[in-house]
py3Dmol code that shows the C-alpha trace and the ligand (Angstrom):
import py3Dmol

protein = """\
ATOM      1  CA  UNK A   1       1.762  -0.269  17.483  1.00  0.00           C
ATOM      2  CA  UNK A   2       5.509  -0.606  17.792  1.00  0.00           C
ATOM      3  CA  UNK A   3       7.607   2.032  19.792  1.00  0.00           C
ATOM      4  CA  UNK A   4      11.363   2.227  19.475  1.00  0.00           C
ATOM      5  CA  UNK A   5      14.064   2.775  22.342  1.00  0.00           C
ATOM      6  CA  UNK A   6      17.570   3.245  21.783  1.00  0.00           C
ATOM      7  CA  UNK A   7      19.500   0.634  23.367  1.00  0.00           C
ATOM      8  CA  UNK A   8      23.257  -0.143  23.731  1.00  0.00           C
ATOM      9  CA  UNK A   9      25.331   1.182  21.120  1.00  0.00           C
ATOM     10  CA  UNK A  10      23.075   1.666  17.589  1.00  0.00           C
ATOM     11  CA  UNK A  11      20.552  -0.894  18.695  1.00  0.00           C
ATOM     12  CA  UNK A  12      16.563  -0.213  18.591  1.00  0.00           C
ATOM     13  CA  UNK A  13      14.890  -2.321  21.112  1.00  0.00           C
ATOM     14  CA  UNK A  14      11.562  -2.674  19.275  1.00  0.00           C
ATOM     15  CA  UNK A  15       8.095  -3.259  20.929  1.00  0.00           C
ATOM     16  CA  UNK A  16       4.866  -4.518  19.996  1.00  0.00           C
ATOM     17  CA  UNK A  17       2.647  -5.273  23.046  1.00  0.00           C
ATOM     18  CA  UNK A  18       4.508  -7.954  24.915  1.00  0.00           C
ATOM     19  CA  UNK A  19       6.683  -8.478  22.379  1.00  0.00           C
ATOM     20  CA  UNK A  20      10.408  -6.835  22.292  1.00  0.00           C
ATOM     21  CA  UNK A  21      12.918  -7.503  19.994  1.00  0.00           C
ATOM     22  CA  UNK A  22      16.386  -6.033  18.367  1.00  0.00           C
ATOM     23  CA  UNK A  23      17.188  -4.538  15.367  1.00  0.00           C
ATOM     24  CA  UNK A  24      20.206  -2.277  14.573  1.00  0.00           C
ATOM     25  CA  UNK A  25      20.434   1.307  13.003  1.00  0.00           C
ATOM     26  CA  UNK A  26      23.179   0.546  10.349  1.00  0.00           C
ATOM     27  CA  UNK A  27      21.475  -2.657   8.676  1.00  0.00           C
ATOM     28  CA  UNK A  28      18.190  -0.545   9.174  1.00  0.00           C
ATOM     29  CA  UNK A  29      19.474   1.598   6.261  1.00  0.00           C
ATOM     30  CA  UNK A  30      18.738  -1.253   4.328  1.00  0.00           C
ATOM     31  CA  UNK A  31      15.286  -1.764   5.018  1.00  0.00           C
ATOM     32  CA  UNK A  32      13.872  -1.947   1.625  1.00  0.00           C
ATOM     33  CA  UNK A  33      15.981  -5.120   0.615  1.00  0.00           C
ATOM     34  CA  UNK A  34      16.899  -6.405   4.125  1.00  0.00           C
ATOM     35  CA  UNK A  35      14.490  -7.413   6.676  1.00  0.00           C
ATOM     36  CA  UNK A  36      16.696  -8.370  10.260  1.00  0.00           C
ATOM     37  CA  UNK A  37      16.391  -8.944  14.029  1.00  0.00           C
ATOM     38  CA  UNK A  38      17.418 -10.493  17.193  1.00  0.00           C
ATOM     39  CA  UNK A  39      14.874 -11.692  19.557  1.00  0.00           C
ATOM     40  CA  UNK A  40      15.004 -11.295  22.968  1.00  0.00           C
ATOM     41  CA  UNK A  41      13.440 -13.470  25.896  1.00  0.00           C
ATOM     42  CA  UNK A  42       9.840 -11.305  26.215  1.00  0.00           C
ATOM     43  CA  UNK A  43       6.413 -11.421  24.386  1.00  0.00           C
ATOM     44  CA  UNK A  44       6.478 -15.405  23.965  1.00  0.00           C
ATOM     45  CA  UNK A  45       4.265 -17.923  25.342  1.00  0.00           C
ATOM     46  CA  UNK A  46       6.981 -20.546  26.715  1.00  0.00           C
ATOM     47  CA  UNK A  47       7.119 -21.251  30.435  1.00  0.00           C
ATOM     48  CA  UNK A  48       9.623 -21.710  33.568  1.00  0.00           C
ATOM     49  CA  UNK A  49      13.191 -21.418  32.114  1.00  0.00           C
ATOM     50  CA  UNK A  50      12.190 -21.167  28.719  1.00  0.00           C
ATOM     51  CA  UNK A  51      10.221 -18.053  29.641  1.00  0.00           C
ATOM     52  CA  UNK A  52       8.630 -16.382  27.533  1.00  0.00           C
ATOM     53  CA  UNK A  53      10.180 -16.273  24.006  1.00  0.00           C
ATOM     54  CA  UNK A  54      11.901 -19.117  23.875  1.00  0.00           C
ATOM     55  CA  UNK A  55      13.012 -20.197  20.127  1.00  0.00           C
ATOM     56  CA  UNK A  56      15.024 -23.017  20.697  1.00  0.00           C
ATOM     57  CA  UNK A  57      13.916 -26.424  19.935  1.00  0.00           C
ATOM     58  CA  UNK A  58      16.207 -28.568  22.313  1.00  0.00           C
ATOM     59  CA  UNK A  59      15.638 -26.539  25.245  1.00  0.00           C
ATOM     60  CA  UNK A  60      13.299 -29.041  26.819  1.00  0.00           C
ATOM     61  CA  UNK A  61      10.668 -26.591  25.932  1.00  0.00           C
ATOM     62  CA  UNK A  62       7.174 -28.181  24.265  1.00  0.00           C
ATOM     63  CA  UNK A  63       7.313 -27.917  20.834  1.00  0.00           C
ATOM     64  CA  UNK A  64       3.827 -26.337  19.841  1.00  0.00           C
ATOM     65  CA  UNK A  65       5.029 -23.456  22.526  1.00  0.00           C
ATOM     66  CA  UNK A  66       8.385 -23.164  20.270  1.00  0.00           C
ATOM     67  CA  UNK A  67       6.520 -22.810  16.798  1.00  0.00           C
ATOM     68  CA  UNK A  68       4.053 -20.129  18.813  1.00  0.00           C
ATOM     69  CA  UNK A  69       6.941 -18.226  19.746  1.00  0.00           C
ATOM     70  CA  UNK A  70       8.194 -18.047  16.275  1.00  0.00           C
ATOM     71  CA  UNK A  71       4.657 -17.284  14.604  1.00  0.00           C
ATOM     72  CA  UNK A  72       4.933 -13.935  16.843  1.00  0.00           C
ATOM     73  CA  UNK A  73       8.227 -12.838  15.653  1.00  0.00           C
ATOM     74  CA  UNK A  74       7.959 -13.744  12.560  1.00  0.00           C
ATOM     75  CA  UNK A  75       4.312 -11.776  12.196  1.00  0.00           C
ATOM     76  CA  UNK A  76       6.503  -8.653  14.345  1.00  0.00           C
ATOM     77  CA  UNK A  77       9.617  -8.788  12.077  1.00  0.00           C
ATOM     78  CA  UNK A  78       7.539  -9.121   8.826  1.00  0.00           C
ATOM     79  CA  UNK A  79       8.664 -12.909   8.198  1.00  0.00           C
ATOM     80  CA  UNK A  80       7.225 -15.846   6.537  1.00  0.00           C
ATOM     81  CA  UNK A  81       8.271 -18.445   9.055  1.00  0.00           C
ATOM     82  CA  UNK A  82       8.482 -21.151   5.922  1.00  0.00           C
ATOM     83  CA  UNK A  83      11.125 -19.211   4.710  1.00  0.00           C
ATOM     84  CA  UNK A  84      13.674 -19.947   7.849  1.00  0.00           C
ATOM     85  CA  UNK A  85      16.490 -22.004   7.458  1.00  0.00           C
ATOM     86  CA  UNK A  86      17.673 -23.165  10.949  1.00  0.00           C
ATOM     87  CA  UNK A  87      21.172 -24.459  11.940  1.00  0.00           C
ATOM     88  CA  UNK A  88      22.039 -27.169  13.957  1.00  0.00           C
ATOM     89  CA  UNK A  89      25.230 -25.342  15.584  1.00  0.00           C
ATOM     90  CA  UNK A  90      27.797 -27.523  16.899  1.00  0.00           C
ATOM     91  CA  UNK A  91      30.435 -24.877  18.520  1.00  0.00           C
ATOM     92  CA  UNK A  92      32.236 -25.322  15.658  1.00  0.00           C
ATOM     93  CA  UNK A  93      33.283 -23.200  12.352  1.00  0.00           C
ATOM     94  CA  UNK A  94      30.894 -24.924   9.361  1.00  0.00           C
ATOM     95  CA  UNK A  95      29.038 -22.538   7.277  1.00  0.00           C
ATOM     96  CA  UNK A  96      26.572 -23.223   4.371  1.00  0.00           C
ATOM     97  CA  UNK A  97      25.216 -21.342   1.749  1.00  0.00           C
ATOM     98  CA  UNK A  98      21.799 -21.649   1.108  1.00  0.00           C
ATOM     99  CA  UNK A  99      18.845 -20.962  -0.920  1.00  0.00           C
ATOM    100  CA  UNK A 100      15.282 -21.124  -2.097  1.00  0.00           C
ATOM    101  CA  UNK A 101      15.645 -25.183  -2.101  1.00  0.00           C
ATOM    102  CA  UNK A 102      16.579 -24.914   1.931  1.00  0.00           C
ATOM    103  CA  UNK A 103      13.512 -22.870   2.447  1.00  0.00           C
ATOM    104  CA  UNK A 104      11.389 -24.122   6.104  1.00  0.00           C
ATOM    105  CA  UNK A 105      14.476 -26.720   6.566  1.00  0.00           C
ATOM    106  CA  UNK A 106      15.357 -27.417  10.454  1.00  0.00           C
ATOM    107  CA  UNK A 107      11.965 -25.608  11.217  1.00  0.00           C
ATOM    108  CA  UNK A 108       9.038 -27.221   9.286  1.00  0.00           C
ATOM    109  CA  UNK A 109      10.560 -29.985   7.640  1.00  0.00           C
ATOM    110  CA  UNK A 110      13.944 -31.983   8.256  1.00  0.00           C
ATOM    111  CA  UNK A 111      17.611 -30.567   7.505  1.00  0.00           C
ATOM    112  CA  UNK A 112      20.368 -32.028   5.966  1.00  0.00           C
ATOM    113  CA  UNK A 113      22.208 -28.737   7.280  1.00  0.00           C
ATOM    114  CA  UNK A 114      24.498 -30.369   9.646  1.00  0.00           C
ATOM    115  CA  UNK A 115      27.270 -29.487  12.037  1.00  0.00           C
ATOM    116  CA  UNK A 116      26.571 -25.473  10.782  1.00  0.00           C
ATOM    117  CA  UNK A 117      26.793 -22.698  12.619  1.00  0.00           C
ATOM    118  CA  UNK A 118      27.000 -19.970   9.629  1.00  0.00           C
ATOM    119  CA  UNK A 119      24.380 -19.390   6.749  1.00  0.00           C
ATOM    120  CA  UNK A 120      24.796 -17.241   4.407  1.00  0.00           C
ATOM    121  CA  UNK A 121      22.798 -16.417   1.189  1.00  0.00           C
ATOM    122  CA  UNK A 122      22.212 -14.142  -2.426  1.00  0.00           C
ATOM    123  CA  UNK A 123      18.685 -15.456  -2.328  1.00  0.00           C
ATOM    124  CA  UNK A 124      15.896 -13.340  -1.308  1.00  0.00           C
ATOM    125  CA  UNK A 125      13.386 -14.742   0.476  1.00  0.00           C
ATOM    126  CA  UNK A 126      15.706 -16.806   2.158  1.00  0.00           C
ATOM    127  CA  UNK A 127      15.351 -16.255   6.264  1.00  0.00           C
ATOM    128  CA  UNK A 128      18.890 -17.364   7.790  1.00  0.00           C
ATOM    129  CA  UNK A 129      18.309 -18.359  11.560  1.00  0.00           C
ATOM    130  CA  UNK A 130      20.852 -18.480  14.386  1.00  0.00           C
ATOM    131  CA  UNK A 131      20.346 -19.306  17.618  1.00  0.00           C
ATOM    132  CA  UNK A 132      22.262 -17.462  20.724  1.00  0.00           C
ATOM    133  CA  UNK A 133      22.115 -17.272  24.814  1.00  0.00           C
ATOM    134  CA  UNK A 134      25.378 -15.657  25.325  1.00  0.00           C
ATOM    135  CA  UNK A 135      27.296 -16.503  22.252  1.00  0.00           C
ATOM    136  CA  UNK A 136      27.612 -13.901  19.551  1.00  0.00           C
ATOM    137  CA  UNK A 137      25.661 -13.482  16.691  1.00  0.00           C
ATOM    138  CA  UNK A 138      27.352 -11.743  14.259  1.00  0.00           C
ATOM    139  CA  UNK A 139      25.410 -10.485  11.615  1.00  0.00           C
ATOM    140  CA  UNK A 140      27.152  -9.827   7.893  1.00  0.00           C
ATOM    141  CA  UNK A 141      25.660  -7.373   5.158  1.00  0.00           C
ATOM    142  CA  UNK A 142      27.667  -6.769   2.029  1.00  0.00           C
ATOM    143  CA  UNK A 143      24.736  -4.359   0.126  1.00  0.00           C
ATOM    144  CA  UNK A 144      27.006  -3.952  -3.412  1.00  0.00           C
ATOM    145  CA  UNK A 145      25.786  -7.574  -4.317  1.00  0.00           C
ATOM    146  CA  UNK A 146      23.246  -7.744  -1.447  1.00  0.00           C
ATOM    147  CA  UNK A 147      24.555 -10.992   0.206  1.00  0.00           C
ATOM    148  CA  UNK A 148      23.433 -11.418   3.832  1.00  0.00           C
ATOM    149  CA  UNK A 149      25.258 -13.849   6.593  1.00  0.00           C
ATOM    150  CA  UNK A 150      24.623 -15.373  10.081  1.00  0.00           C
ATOM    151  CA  UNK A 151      27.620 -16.521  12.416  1.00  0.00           C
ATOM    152  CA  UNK A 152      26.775 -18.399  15.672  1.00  0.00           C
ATOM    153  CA  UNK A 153      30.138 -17.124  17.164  1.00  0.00           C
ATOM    154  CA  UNK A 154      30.692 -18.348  20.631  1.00  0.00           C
ATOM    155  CA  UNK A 155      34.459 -18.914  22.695  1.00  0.00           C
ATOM    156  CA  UNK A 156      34.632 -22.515  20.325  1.00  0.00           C
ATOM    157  CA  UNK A 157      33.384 -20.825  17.590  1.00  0.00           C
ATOM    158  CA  UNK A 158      35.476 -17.856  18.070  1.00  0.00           C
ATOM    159  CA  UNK A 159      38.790 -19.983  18.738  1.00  0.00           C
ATOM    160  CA  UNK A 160      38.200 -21.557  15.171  1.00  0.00           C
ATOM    161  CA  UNK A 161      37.193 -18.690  13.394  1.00  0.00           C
ATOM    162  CA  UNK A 162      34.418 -18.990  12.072  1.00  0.00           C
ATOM    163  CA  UNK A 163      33.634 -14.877  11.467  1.00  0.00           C
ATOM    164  CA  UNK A 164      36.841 -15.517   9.358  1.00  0.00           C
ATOM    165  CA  UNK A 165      36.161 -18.509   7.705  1.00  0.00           C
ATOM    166  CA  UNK A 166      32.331 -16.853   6.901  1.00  0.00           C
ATOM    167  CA  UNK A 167      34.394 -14.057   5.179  1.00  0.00           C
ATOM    168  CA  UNK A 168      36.271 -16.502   3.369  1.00  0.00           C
ATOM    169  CA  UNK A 169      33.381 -17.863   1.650  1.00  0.00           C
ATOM    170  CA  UNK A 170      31.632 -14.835   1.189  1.00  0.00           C
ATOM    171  CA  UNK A 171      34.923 -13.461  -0.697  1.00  0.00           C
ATOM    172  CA  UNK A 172      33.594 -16.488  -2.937  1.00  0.00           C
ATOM    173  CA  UNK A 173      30.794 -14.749  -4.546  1.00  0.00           C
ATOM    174  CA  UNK A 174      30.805 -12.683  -7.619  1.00  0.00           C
ATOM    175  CA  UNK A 175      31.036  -9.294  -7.197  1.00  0.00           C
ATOM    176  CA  UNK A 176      31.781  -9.378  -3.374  1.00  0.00           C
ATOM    177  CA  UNK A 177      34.100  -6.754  -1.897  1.00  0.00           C
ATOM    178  CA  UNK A 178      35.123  -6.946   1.888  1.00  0.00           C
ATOM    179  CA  UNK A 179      35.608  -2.825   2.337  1.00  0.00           C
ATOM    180  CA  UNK A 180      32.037  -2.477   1.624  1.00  0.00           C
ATOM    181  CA  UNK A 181      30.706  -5.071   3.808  1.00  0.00           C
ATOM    182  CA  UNK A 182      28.579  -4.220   7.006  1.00  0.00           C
ATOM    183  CA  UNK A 183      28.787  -6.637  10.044  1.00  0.00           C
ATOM    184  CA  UNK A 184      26.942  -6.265  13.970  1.00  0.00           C
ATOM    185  CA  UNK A 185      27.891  -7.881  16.854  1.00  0.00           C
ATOM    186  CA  UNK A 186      24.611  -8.411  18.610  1.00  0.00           C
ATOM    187  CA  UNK A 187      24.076  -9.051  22.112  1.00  0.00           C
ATOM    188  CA  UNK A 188      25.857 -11.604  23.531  1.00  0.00           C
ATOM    189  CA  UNK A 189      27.910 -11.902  26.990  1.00  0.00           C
ATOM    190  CA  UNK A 190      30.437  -8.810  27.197  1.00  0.00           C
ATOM    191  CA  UNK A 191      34.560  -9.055  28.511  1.00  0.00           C
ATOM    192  CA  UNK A 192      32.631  -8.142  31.928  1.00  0.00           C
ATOM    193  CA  UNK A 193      31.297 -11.224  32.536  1.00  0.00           C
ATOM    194  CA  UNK A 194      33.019 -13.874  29.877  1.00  0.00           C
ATOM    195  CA  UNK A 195      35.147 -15.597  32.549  1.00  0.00           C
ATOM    196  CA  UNK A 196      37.484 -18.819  31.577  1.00  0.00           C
ATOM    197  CA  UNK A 197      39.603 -20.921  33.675  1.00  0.00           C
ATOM    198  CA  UNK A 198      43.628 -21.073  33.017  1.00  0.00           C
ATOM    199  CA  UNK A 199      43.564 -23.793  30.010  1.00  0.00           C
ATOM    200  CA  UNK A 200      40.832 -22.029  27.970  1.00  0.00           C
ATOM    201  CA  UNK A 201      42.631 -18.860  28.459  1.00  0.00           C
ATOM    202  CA  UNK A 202      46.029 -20.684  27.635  1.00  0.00           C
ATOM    203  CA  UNK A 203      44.073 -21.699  24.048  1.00  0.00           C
ATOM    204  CA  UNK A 204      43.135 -18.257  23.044  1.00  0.00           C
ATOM    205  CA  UNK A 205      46.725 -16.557  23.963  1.00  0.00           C
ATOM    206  CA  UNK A 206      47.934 -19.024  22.073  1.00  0.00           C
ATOM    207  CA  UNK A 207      45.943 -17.983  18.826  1.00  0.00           C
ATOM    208  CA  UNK A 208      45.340 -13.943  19.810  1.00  0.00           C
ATOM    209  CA  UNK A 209      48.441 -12.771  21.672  1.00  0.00           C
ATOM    210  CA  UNK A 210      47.751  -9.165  22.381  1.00  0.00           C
ATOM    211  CA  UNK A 211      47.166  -8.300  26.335  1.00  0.00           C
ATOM    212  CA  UNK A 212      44.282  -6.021  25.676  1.00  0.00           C
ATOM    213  CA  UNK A 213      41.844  -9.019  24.734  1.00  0.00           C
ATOM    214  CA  UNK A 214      42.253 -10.396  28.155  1.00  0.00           C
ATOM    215  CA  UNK A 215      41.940  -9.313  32.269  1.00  0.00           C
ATOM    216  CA  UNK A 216      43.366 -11.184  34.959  1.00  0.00           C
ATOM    217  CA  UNK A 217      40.750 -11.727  38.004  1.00  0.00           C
ATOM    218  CA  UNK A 218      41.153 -11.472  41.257  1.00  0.00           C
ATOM    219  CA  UNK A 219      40.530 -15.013  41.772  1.00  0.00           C
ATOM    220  CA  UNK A 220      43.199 -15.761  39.238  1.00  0.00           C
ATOM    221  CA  UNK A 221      40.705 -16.738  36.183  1.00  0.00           C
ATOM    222  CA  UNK A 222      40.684 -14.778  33.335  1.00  0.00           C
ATOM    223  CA  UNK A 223      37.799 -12.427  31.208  1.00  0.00           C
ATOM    224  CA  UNK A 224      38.232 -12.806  27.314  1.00  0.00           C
ATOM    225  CA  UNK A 225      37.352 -10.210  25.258  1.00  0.00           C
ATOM    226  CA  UNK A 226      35.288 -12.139  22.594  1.00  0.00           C
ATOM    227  CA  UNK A 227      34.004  -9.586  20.669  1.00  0.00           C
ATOM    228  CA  UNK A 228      37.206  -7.702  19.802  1.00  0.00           C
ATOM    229  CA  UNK A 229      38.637 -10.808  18.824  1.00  0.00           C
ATOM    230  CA  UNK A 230      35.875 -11.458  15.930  1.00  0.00           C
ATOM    231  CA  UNK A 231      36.778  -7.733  15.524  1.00  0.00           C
ATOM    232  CA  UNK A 232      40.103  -9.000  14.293  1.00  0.00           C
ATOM    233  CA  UNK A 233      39.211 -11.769  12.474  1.00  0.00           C
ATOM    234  CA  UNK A 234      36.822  -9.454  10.271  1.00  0.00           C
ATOM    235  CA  UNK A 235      39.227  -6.617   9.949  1.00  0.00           C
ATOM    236  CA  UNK A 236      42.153  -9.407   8.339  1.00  0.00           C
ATOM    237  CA  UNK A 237      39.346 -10.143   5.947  1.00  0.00           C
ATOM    238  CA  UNK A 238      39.509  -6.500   4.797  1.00  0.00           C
ATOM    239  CA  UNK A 239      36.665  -5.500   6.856  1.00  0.00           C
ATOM    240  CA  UNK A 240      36.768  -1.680   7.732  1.00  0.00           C
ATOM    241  CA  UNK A 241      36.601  -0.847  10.953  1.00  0.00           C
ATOM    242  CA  UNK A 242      33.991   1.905  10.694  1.00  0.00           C
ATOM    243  CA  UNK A 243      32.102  -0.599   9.135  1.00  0.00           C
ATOM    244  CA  UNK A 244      32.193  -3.028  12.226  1.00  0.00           C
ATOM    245  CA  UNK A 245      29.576  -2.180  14.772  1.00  0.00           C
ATOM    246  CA  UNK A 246      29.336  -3.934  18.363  1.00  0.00           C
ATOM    247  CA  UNK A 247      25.809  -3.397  20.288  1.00  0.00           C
ATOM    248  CA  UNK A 248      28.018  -3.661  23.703  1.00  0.00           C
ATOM    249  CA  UNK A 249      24.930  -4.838  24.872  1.00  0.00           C
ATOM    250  CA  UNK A 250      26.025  -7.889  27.277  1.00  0.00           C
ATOM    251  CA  UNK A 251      23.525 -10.447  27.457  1.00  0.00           C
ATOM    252  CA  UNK A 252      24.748 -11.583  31.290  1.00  0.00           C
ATOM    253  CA  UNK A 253      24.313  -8.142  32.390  1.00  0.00           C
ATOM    254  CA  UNK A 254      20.921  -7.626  30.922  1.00  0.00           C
ATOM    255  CA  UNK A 255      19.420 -11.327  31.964  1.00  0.00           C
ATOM    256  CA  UNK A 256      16.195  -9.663  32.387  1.00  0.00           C
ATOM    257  CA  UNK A 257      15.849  -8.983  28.961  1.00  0.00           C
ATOM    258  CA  UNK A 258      17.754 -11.627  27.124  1.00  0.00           C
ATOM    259  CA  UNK A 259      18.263 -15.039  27.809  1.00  0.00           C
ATOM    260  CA  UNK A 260      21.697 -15.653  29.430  1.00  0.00           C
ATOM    261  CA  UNK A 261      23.349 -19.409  29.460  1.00  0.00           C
ATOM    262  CA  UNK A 262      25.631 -18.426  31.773  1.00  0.00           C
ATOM    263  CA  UNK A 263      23.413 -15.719  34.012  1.00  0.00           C
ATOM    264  CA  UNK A 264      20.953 -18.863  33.899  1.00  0.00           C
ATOM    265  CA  UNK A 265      23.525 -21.081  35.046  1.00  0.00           C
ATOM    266  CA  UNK A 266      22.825 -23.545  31.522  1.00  0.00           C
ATOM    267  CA  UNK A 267      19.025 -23.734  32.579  1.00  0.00           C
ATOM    268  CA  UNK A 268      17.648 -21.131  29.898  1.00  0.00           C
ATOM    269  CA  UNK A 269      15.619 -20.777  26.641  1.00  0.00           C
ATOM    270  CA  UNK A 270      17.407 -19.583  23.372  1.00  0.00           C
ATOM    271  CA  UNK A 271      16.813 -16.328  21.234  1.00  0.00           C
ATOM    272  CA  UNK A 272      17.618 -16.314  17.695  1.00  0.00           C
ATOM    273  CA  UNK A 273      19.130 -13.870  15.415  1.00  0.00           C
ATOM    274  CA  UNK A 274      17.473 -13.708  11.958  1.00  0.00           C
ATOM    275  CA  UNK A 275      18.517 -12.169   8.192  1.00  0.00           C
ATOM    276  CA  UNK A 276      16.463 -12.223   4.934  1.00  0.00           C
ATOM    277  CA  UNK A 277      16.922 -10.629   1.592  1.00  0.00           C
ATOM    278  CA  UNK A 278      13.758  -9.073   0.390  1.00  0.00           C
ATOM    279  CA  UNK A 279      11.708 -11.001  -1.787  1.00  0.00           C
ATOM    280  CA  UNK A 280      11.736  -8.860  -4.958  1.00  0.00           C
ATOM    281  CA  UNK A 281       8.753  -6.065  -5.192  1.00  0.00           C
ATOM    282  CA  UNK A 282       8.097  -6.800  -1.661  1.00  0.00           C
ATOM    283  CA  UNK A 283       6.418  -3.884  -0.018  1.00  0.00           C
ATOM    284  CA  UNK A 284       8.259  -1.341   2.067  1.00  0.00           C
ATOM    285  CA  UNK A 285       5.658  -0.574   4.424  1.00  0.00           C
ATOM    286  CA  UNK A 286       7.490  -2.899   6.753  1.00  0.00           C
ATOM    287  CA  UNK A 287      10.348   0.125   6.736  1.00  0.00           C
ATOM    288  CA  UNK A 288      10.578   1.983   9.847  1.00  0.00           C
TER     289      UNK A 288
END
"""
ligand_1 = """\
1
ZN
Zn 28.301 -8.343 31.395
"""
view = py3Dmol.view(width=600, height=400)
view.addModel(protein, "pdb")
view.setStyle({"model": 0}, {"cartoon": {"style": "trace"}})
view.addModel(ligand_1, "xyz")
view.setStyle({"model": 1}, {"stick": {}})
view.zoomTo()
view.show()
């Protein structure tokens, strides 16, 4: 049985047993042609810093643990997991487009989907996977042509932007209209706790001069305001605003729930973020 709790800001935190996991209200309204979720760190099988849910591969966790993990939220989130597509994510702004040929690639089979950290897609059946412990995952719905897209967004990312470059591409495919595209923010570490020294700082005023992205600290470092500056970089892409929705849910701040790279101080396991277009005549009884 799953219950539902309301968490953050249009987020469901969804359990099953052990299991908990994200989803968010406004892709939700899609549920009969797009199936999506964020994991979070409980209801896995994973030990010590990896505990329990860990999804990442290179996060010195055993492997057979890894593919449990994803068996269990696939099954929850009503995913085959040969239809994932993994990337690699190198903190940079790559993004791919993919489809039934990529099926299982990075997962069960190798990748030639390198130096990625964006997937996006028109094919259903096509499960785009991110992975995230503190960077953002921004998740991108345009339902008029029903093409889904997955950003691994975090300060790198976000310095090079990738949300914008993703928007780029998407503006790409037939059909595709910015105004009517949907995009969440998921959870991912919040301008309370994202703290950078002087010459990162120095690197994003350089880019995203406008004093309400950043807050001086007492002990003169500085807190950068990720999120509103992927805000930006979707609303010069013709994104509405109404139609951009953060979660404010801060993945430092709530390290018992989610794994937090920083909160763990680097030693932690990674959650990923996941999108799929329906397979055609799938059933709905998924829907919630
Ligand atoms: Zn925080």
């Amino acid at each position: 049985m799953k219950t539902f709790e309301r968490i953050g800001k249009g987020a469901l935190l969804v359990t099953e047993g052990t299991l908990k996991y994200i989803q968010f209200e406004c892709l939700n309204e899609y549920s009969d042609i797009l199936t999506h979720c964020m994991s979070t760190r409980a209801g896995g099988v994973s030990n010590g810093e990896c505990s329990t849910l860990n999804l990442g591969f290179s996060r010195g966790d055993i492997r057979s643990n890894v593919i449990s993990n994803y068996n269990l939220i696939c099954q929850a989130a009503g995913l085959e997991p040969d239809s994932l597509v993994l990337t690699n994510q190198i903190h940079g702004n790559g993004v791919c487009l993919v489809d039934e040929n990529d099926r299982g690639k990075g997962f069960n089979r190798t990748s030639d989907i390198i130096g990625i950290d964006g997937l996006y897609t028109m094919t259903p059946g096509v499960t785009l996977t991110t992975f995230h412990a503190d960077c953002v995952p921004v998740f991108i719905f345009e339902p008029g042509i029903k093409a889904a897209a997955l950003v691994h967004s975090g300060w790198r990312g976000t310095l090079s932007d990738i949300a914008g470059g993703m928007a780029d591409r998407l503006a790409g495919l037939p059909g595709y209209e910015a105004g009517r595209s949907i995009a969440v923010l998921g959870p991912s570490i919040g301008h309370c706790c994202f703290e950078v020294d002087e010459d990162v700082y120095c690197l994003f005023r350089e880019k995203y001069d406008n004093d309400r992205y950043y807050k001086k600290t007492l002990d003169n470092k500085w807190k950068v305001d990720i999120k509103a500056i992927i805000i930006k970089q979707l609303t010069d892409k013709g994104f509405e605003k109404r139609n951009i929705h953060d979660c404010g849910i801060c993945t430092k701040c709530r390290k018992d729930l989610f794994f937090s790279y920083r909160g763990d101080n680097g030693r932690t396991g990674s959650m990923a973020a996941f999108m799929q277009i329906k397979p055609q005549g799938a059933s709905d009884e998924k829907r919630i």
